[in-house]
N, C-alpha and C positions, 0 to 999 in steps of 0.2 A: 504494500500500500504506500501509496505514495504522500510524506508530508506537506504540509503548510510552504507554501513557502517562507514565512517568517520563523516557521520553526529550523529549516533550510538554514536561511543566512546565520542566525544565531548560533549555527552547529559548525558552522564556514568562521564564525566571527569565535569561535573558542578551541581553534584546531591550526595549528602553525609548523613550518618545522623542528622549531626548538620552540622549548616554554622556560622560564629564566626565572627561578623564583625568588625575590629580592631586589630592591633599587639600590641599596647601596653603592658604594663605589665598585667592588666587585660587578653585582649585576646590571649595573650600568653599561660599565664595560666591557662587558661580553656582549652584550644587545645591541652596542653601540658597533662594534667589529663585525657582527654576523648579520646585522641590518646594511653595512656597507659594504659587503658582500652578496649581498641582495638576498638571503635566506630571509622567512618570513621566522619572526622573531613573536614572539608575547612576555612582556616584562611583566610578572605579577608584584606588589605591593602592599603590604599589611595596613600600611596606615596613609595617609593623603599629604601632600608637601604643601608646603614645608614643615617638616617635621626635625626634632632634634635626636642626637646622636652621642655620647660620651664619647670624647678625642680633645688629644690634647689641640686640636686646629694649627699646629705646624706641620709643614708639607718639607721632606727634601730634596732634594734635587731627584732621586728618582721618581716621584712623584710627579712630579713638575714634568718630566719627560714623558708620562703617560700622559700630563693634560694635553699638553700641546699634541700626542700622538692623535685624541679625540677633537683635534679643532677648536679647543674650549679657549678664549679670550684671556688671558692671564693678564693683562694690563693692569696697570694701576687703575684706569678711568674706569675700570670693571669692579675693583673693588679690592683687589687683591692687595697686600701687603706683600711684599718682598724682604728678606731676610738675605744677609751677609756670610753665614757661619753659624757657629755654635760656641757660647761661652760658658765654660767647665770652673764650677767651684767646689774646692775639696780642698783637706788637709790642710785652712789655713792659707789655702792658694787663690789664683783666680787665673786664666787663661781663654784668650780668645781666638779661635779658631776659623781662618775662612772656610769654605766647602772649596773643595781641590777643584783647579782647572782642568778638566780631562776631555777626549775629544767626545765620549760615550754619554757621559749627562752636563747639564748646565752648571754654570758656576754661582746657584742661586737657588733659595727655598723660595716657598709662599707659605701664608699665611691667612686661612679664611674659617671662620665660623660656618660648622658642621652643620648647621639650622638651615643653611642657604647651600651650601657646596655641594650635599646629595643629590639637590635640586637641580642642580645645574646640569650634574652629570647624566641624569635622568631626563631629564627635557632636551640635552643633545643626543641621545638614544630616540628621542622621539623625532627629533627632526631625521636623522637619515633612515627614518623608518619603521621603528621598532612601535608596538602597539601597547601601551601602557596600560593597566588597570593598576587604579591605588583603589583603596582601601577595600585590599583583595586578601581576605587571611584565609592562606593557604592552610589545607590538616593532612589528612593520608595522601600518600601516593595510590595511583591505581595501576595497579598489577597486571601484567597477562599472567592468569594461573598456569597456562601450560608450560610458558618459558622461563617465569620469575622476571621479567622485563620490566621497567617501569615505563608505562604509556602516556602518562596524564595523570593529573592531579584534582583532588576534591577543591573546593575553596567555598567562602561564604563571601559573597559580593555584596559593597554598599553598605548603605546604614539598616536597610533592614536585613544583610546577612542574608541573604537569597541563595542557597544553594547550585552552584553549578560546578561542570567539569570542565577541565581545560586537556584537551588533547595535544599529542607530539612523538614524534618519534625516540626524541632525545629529550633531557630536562635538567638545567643547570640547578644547585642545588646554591644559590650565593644568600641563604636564609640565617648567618652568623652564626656565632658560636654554637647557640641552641639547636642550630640547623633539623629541625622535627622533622624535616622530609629526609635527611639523611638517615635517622633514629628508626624513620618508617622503614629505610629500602637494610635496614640492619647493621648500619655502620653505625659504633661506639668509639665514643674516644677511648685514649689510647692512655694509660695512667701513668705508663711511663713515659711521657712529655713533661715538659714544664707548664705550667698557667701562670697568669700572671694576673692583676686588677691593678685599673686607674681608675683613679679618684679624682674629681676637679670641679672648680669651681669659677665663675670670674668676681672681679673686684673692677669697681671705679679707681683711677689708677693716674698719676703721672707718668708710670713708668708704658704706657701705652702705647708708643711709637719707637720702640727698643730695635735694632735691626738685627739681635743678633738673639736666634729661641737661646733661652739661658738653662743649663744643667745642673743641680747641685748633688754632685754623687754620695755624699752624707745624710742620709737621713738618719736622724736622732730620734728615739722612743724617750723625752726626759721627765714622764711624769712618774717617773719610781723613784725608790731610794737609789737606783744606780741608770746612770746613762747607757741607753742597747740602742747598739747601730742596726738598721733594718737593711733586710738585704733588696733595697731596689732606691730610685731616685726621686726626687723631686723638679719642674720645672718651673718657667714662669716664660709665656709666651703674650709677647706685646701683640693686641690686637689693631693699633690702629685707629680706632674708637674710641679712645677713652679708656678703654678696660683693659687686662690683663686675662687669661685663662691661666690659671694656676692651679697645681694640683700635681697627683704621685703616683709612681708606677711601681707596684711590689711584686716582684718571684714569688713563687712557692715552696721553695729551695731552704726555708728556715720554719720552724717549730711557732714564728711569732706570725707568721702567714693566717693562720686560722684563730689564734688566741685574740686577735686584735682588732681593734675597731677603728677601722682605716679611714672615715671619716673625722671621728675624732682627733687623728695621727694630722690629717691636713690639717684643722683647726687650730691644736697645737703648734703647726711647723709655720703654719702662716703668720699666728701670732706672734713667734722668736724673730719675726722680719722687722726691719726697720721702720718707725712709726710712720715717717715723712710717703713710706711707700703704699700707705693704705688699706692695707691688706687685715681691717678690720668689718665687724659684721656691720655696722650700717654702713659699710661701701659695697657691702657685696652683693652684688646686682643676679642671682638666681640658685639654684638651689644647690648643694652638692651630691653629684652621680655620680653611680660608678658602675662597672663592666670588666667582664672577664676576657682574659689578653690570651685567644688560645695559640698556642708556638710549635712551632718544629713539627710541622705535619703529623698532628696528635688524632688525625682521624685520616685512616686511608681502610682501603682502595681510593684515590680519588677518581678513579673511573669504575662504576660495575653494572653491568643490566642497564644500559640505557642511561646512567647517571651519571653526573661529574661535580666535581666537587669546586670551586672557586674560591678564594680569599678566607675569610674567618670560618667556614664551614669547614675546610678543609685541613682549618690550625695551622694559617701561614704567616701571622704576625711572626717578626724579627725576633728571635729570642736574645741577639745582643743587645736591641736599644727598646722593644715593643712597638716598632710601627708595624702597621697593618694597610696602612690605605696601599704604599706602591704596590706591594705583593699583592693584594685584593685585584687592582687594576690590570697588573703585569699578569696574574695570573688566567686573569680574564679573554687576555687578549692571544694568549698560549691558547685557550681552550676554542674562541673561536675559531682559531688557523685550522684545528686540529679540526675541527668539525667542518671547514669548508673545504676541506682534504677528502674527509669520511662521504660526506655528502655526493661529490663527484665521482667516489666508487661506484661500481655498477653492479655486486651483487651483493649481499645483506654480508657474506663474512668478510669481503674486503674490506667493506664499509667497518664491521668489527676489528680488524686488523689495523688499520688505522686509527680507530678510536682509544685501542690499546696503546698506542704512542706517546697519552698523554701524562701519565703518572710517571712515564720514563723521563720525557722533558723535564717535568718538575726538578725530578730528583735530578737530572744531569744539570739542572740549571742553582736549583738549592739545596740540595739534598750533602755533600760536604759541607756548607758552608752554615747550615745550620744543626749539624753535627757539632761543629765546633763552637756552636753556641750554646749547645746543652753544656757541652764541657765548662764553657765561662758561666753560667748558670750555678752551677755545683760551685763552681770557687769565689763566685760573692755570694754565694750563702753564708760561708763560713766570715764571720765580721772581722774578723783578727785578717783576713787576706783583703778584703775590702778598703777599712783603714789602711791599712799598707799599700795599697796601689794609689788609694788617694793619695797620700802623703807622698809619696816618691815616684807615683808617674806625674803630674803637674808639675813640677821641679825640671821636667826634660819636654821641653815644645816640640824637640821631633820625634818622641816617642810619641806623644801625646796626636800626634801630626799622623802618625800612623796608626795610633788606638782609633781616630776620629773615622779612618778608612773603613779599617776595620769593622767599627761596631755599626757604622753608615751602611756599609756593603758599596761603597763608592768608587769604584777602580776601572781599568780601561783594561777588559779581554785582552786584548790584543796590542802588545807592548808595552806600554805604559811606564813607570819609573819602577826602582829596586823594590819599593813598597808594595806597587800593582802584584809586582810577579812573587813576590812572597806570599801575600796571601789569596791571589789566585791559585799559586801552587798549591797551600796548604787546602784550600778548599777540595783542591781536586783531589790530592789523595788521600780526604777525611772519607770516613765511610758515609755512601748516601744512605742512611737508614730512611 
């Protein structure tokens, strides 16, 4: 029997090549690479933009390489702040860092409030294509029982939550740490990862127009009888505005991880700040949030049945420094290739054969070098090593010159100086787990 045809288009209007579930900066840019590829894309969204985000809103330079990958306007007159470096305080020290001239990324962060930047990223997904639904909460995957394949997905559309299904052959899974549709196709994270939580907040601020994101590797626990170094950092990022986004990123890698009330911990640590700098509660201008930093590809297969995994779903935050948006982005744009590869196969296991390529990429691309980040993970746990690198790496500007590299991922493949090929080497002969 043949349907409606309104039941028709609606059945045309929820069925795509790919389905992308998540606007983030990950599934942005995936939708934004396979819509400019001309594949018909469907970008689902939980909630409606502009919506907010916990980040600390500093971008570095590989960031910045993805925007401009996506066409997105990074100008001042656009809104963006630009940044110089990085300035590292510890041990009594203070040091300021440009970001390296390489010929591979820029010699320049940005800096933009996560309220608006999703946004952006997400509406140039929409301009080369890609067919948006917000306030689209995704729940199960839907299965072929014969194959285990994921084909489509359930969701609750709207504000009255209307029930429907979205079809595809393939389904990016870039739904964050929580990732529920990964959870659905049976993929658990991984316990032996690191996680990590940032906390932040902003403040009314003179220090507002700073060019350089600021680090302070000492975070101090001082409300006991004895002072405990936490094993993770604090920042302060000049927004430009007026305000500051200030706030702290902790490992899991110490015993004070769980005991602690890491809101509180920012409170305190804001308070120890200098009066003139504002960073008291009637300057502070929203609420304190926080979010879980998943690292080191803490949830794999990133490809299985039909599914792929992108950015925080897949545990690709930095476990040197906690950034997440490059990887999110980079990792996006790894997965469209791989799919407009898959797609052009001509029969279902070639098309599999190439899809299997992309968990390889990953790990050939991060898989050493966040290896080596679990390792540095375990060694700032311990505070007695912590202190001590404070203290006596700031003291050496080219060591610190190439800690900056390092903990950035900032280097040029191909050539680059004594530092590039050092820890490119080391990457490549770290184990890819």
């Amino acid at each position: 029997m043949t349907e409606p045809a309104s039941t028709n288009a609606a059945a045309s209007e929820r069925s795509a090549d790919v389905i992308v579930v998540g606007a983030g900066p990950a599934g942005a840019a995936t939708a934004y690479h396979l819509a400019q590829y001309g594949l018909d894309v469907l970008l689902l969204e939980k909630t409606a933009f502009p919506r907010e985000k916990v980040c600390g809103d500093g971008l570095t330079p590989r960031a910045v390489k993805q925007l401009v990958a996506m066409g997105i306007d990074i100008s001042e007159e656009a809104g963006w702040l630009r940044n110089r470096g990085l300035r590292i305080i510890g041990g009594g020290m203070r040091l300021q860092l440009d970001w390296p001239a390489l010929a591979s990324y820029p010699d320049y962060g940005l800096v933009r409030r996560r309220d608006d930047f999703d946004e952006q990223l997400a509406r140039q997904a929409q301009k080369a294509g890609a067919r948006l639904y917000e306030r689209c909460n995704v729940g199960a995957p839907i299965v072929d029982e014969r194959t285990g394949r994921i084909t489509g997905v359930e969701a609750k559309l709207g504000q009255e939550k209307a029930p429907v299904s979205f079809h595809a052959p393939l389904v990016i899974a870039a739904d964050g740490n929580s990732t529920r549709l990964s959870v659905g196709m049976g993929l658990h994270r991984r316990e032996d990862r690191p996680m990590g939580v940032a906390v932040r907040t902003y403040f009314t601020t003179p220090r507002h127009d700073d060019d350089y994101l600021e680090s302070w590797l000492e975070l101090w626990d001082r409300r006991g009888e004895r002072d405990r170094l936490l094993p993770g950092y604090g920042w302060i990022f000049g927004m430009g505005d007026g305000t500051s986004n200030v706030g702290l990123g902790v490992l899991d890698s110490s015993a004070a991880f769980k005991e602690l009330n890491w809101r509180e911990i920012l409170k305190a640590w804001c308070a120890s700040m200098p009066e003139d700098w504002g960073f008291t509660e009637e300057n502070r201008t929203g609420p304190i949030r926080g979010a879980a930093l998943p690292m080191a590809f803490n949830r794999q297969p990133h490809y299985t049945k039909g599914l792929l995994l992108v950015g925080d779903s897949g545990g690709m935050v930095n476990p040197f420094n906690g950034e997440g948006i490059a990887y999110a982005m980079e990792s996006g744009q790894i997965a469209a290739d791989v799919i407009v590869q898959a797609h052009a196969r001509r029969t279902p296991l070639q098309r599999e054969r190439a899809l299997h390529t992309y968990p390889k990429i990953l790990k050939d691309t991060y898989g050493g070098y966040y290896t080596l980040g679990r390792a540095f993970v375990k060694l700032i746990g311990n505070p007695r090593i912590m202190k001590l690198a404070a203290e006596r790496g700031l003291s050496h500007p080219l060591l610190m010159r190439f800690t900056l590299k390092l903990l950035a991922n900032l280097t040029d493949p191909q050539g680059g100086d004594a530092m590039d090929r050092v820890i490119n080497g080391l990457s490549k002969v770290a184990p890819k787990a």
